[in-house]
N, C-alpha and C positions, 0 to 999 in steps of 0.2 A: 361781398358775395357775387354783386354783375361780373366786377373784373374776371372770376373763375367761368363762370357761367357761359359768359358770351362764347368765346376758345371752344368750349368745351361741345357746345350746340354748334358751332361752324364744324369743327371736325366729327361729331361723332354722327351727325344726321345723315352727311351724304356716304359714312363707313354704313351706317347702317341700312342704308338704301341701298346700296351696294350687295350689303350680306343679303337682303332678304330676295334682291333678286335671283344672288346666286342656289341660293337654295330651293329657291321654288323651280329654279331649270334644274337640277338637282335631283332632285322629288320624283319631277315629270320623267328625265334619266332613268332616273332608278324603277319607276313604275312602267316605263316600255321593256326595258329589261327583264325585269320578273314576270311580264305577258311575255315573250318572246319565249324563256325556260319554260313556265309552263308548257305550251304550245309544244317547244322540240319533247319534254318527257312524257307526253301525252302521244307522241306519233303527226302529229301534225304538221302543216308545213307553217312555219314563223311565218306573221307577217312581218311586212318589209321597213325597215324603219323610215318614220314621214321626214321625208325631204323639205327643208327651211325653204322658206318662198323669201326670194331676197326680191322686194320691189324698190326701184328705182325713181326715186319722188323726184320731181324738178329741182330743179336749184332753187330757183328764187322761193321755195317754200321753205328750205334751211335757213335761208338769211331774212328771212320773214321770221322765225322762230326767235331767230338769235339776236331779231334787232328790236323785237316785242321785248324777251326777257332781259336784255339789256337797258334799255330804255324806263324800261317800269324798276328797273334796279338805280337806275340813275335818280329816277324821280322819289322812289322811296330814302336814299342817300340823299339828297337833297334837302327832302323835307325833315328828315332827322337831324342834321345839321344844323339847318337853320334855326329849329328849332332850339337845340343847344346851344350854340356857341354864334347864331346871327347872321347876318346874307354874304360878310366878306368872306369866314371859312366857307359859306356853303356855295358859294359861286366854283369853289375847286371840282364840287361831283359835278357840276354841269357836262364835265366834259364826257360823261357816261349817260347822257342823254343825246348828246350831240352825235355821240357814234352808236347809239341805238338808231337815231334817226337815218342817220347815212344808210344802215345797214337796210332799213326800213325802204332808203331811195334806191337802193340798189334793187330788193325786190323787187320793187315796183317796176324796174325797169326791163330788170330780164322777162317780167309775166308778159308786160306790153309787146318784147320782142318773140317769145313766143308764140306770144298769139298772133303776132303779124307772120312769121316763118307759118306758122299753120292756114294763113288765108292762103299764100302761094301754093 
């Protein structure tokens, strides 16, 4: 019954996270929409559709992101492993901890450089 399970929850969680986001931009689509008709069959002027604000995060806050959920991936892999099968196989996830970390140095370092280009 795992053997089916596990497959089944890897792939079906992030489809489904997937669908629900598309459908809820979807929704919000289709409810600007049907304001807009009203609006023209009523004589009105539509308002204007709201423009996406695209913000611009720093870098080192993506690779902050990606070297937290790497890292805590590595370590969860880790401790399941070892748990099953003992510290030789579980020495092999280390290495998903070791490039969570990196990613981790890397933030660290572009933030520092940031912030010293901003004292100039």
């Amino acid at each position: 019954m795992v053997e089916i399970l596990v497959p089944i929850t890897l792939f079906a969680i992030p489809v489904l996270i997937v669908w629900i986001i598309y459908i809820y931009d979807s929704k919000q689509g289709q409810r600007l929409h049907e304001e807009r008709m009203l609006a023209i069959e009523k004589g009105m002027e539509p308002p204007e559709w709201p423009e996406k604000k695209k913000v611009k995060l720093p870098a080192y806050i993506g690779f902050r992101n990606a070297g937290l959920i790497i890292t805590l991936c590595g370590v969860g892999a880790f401790i399941g492993t070892f748990a099953n099968a003992g510290i030789e196989a579980a020495l092999g996830t280390s290495i998903f901890v070791l490039l969570g970390i990196a990613f981790l140095a890397i933030s660290y370092f572009l933030m520092k450089e940031k912030d010293k280009n901003k004292e100039i």
